[in-house]
ROMAR-492616 format. One record per residue (C-alpha): x, y, z. Coordinates in steps of 0.2 Angstrom, whole numbers, plus 5000, padded with zeros to 4 digits. Example, Ala and Ser with C-alpha at 12.3 -4.5 7.8 and 13.67 -1.06 7.14 Angstrom:
@x:5062; y:4978; z:5039
@x:5068; y:4995; z:5036
% end
This chain:
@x:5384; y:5661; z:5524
@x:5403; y:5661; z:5519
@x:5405; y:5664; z:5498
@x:5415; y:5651; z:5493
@x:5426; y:5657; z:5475
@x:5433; y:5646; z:5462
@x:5453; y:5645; z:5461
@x:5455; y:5654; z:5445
@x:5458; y:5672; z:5443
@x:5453; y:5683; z:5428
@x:5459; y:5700; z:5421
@x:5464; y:5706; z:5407
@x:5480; y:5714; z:5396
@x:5484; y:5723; z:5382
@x:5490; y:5716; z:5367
@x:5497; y:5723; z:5349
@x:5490; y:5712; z:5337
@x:5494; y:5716; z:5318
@x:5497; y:5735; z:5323
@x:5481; y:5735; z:5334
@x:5480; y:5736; z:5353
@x:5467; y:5720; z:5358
@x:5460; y:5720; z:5376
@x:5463; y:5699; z:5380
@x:5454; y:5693; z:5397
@x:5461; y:5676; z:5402
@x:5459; y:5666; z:5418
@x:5473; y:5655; z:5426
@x:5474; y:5646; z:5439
@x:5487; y:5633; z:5448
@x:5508; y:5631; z:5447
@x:5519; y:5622; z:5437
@x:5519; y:5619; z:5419
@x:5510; y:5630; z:5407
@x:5495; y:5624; z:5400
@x:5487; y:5637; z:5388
@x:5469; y:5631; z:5382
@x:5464; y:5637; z:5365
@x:5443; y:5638; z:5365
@x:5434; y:5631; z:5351
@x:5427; y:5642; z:5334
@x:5412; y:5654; z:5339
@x:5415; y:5652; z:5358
@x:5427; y:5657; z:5373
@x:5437; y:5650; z:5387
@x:5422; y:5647; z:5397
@x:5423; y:5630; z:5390
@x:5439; y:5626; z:5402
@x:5432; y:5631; z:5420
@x:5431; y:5614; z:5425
@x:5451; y:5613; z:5420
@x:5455; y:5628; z:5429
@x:5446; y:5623; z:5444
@x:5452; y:5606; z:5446
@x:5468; y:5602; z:5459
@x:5472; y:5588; z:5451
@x:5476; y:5596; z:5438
@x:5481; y:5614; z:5446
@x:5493; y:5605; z:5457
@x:5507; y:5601; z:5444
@x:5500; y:5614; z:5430
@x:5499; y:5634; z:5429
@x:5482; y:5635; z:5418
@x:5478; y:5648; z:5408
@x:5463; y:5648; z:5396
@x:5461; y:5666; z:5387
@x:5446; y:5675; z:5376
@x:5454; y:5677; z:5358
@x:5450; y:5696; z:5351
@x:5432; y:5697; z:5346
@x:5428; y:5682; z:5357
@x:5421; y:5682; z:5376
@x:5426; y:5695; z:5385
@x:5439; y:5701; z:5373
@x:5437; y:5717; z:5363
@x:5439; y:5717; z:5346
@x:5453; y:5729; z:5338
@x:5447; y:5748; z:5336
@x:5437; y:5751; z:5322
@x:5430; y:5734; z:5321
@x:5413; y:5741; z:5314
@x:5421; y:5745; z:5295
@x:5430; y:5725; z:5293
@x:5425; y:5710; z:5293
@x:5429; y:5698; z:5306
@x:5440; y:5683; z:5297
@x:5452; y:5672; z:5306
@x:5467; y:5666; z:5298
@x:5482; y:5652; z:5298
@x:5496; y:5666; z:5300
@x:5484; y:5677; z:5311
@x:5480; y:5665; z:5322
@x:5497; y:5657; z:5327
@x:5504; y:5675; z:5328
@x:5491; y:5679; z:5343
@x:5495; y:5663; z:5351
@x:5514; y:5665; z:5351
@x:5512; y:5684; z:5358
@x:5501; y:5677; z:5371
@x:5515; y:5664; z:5377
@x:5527; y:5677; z:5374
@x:5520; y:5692; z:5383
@x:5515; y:5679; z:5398
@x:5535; y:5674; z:5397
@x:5528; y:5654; z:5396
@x:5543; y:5643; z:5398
@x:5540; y:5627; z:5386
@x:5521; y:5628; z:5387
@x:5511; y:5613; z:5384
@x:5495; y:5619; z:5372
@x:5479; y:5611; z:5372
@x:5464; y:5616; z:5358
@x:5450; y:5610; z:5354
@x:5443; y:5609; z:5337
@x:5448; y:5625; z:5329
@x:5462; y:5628; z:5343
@x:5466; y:5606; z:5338
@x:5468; y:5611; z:5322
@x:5480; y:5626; z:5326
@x:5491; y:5618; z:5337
@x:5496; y:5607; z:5324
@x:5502; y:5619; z:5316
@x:5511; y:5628; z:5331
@x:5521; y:5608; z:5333
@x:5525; y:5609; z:5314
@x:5533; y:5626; z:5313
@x:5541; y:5631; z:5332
@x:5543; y:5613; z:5339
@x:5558; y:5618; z:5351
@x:5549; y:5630; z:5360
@x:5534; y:5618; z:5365
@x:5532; y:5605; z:5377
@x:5519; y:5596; z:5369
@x:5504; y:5600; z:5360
@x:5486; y:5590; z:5363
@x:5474; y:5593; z:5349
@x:5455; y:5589; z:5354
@x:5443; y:5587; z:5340
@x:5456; y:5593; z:5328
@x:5460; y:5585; z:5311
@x:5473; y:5589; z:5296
@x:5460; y:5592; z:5284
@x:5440; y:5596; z:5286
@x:5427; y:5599; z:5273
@x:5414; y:5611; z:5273
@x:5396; y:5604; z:5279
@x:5385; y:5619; z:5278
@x:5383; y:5636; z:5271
@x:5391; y:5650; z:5279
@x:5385; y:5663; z:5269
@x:5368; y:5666; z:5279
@x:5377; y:5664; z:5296
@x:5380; y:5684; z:5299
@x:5362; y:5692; z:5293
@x:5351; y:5705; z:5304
@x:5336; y:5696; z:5301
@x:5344; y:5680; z:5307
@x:5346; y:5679; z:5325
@x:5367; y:5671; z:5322
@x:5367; y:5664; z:5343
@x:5354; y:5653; z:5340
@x:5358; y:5645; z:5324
@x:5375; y:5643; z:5330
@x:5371; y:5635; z:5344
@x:5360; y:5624; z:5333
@x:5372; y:5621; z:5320
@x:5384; y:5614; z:5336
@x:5370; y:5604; z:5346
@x:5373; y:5590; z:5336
@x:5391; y:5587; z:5341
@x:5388; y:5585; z:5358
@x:5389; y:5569; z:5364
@x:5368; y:5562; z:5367
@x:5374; y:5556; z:5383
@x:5382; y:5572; z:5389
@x:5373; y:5576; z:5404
@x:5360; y:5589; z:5400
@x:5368; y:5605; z:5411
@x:5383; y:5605; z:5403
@x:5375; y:5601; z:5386
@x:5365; y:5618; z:5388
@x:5379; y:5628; z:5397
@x:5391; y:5622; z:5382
@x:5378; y:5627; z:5370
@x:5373; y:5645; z:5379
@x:5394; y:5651; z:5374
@x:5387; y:5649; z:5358
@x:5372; y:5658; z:5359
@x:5379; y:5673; z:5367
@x:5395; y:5674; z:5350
@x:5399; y:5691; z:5343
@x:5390; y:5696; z:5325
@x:5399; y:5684; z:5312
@x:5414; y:5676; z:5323
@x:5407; y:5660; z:5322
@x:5407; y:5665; z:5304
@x:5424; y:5669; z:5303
@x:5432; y:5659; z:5314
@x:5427; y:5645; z:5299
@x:5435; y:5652; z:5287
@x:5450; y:5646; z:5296
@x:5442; y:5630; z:5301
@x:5436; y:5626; z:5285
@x:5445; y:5635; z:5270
@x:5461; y:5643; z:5277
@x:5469; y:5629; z:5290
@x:5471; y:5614; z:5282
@x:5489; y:5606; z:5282
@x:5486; y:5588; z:5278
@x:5502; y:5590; z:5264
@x:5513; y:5597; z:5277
@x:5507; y:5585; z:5294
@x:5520; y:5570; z:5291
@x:5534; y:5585; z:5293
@x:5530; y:5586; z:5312
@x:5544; y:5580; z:5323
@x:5535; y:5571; z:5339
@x:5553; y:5567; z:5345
@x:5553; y:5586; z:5347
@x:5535; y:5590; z:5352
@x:5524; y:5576; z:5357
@x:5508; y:5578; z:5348
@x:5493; y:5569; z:5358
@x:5476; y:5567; z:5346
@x:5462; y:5567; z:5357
@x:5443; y:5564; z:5349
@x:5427; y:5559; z:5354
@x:5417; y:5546; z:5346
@x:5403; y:5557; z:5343
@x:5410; y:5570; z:5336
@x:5403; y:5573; z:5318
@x:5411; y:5587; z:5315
@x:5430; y:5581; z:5316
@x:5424; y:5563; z:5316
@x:5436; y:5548; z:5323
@x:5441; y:5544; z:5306
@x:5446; y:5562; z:5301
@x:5459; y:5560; z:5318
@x:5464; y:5542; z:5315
@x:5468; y:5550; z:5297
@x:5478; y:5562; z:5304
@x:5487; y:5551; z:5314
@x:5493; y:5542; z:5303
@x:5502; y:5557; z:5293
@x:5507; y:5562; z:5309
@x:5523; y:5551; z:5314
@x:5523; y:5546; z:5333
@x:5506; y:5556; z:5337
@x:5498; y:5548; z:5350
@x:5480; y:5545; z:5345
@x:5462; y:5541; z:5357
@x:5445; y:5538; z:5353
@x:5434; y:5545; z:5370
@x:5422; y:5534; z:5373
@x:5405; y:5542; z:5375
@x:5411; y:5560; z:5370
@x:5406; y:5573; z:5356
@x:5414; y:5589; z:5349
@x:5415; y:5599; z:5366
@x:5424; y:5586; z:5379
@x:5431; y:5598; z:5393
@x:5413; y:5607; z:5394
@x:5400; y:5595; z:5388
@x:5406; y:5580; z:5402
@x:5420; y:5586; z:5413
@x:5420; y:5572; z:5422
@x:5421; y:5557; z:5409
@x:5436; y:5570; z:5400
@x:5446; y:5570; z:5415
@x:5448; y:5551; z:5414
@x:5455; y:5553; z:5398
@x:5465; y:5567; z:5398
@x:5474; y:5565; z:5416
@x:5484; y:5549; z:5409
@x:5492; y:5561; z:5396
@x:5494; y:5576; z:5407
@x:5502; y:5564; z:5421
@x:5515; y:5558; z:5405
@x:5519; y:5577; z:5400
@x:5524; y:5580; z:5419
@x:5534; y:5562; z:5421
@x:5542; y:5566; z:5406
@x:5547; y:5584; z:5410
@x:5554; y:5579; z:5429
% end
């Protein structure tokens, strides 16, 4: 019986990071625009296989989806053992621009979710010349803290589980139950206090609901995607930030939680197709 592969292809390159070299693994697959996919706090870019395996979307895009340090199949930095993991503003849009720079990513659209939604807000604020567009799932200005976080990094507490727990919520009820469980097994298997420090910026370090109305859509158009049952970044935090954002384009997904790409690939496709199909009319 013939093996039949997916499209993408994975491997991994080295990356200076803050003065340390970071082992990266990233998959791509398909031609055409870059797409890079930023993975949500505490998880990897196992969430965008269905994306990199799609020809409908292969076919006009180059996908690219890659394990931030600490995260998947990323290594943290040498020495990881004496610090503490903690992700920051500055940090985290410095790993993102090496990434697209040491790809050599012409005008690259970026598309994150929650976390990476947050972030590329940021990334359309600061460097809007150099990116096509930026689509922000699940990611909101501004975001209050809902739970403790002190107790998520502790040897008597087994941090997979509770993550995935903390998470399980914000999956959409009508999600269909394998992709529920694969989205929540990503957060099972997270590194010893990255879902910890990855909210630091999620929660305390990223938010820029002062600066949003400065973004210039004219120069990168900024596409607000969340779903309805989201509780973490909610339909009102997005339609909030929307309308601080000048010209962002803003959708409701109807019948989606925190996690669209992995928790109901098919029922995202129908909403994010329409605004990839735009970016590619648009670029021609």
């Amino acid at each position: 019986m013939a093996v039949e592969f997916e499209p993408m292809i994975g491997r991994y390159f080295t990356l200076n990071i803050a003065g340390d070299d970071c082992r990266i693994y990233m998959e791509e697959s398909g031609t055409g625009i870059p797409l890079l996919c930023l993975h949500t706090a505490g998880s990897d870019a196992r969430q965008f296989r269905h994306i990199l395996s799609d020809p409908d979307v292969t076919s006009r895009f180059r996908v690219i989806a890659f394990d931030l340090p600490w995260h998947g199949k990323s290594n943290p930095p040498k020495g990881f053992r004496d610090s503490d993991y903690k992700l920051t503003v500055d940090g985290y849009k410095r790993i993102i621009s090496d990434v697209c720079f040491a790809l050599d990513l012409q005008s690259p659209v970026v598309m994150g979710c929650s976390m990476g939604g947050r972030i590329v807000c940021h990334l359309a604020l600061e460097n809007p010349a150099y990116f096509r567009a930026m689509i922000a799932l699940e990611g909101a200005d501004k975001l209050e803290p809902y739970y403790n976080l002190e107790w998520l990094h502790r040897p008597d507490v087994h941090g997979g589980e509770i993550q995935a727990a903390f998470v399980s919520s914000q999956v959409a009820p009508t999600s269909p139950d394998e992709y529920r469980w694969e989205t929540l097994w990503h957060y099972m298997q997270g590194g010893p206090g990255v879902f910890k420090g990855d909210l630091h910026f999620y929660w305390l370090d990223g938010d820029f609901d002062e600066r949003s109305p400065q973004i210039d859509t004219k120069a990168c158009p900024v596409y607000l995607m969340s779903g309805e049952y989201d509780c973490s970044c909610t339909p009102e935090r997005t339609l909030e930030t929307a309308s601080r954002i000048k010209g962002s384009k803003v959708t409701i997904m109807k019948g989606l939680g925190h996690f669209p790409m992995s928790e109901n690939p098919a029922l995202f496709k129908t909403y994010l197709m329409p605004v990839l199909l735009e970016i590619a009319n648009n670029a021609a």
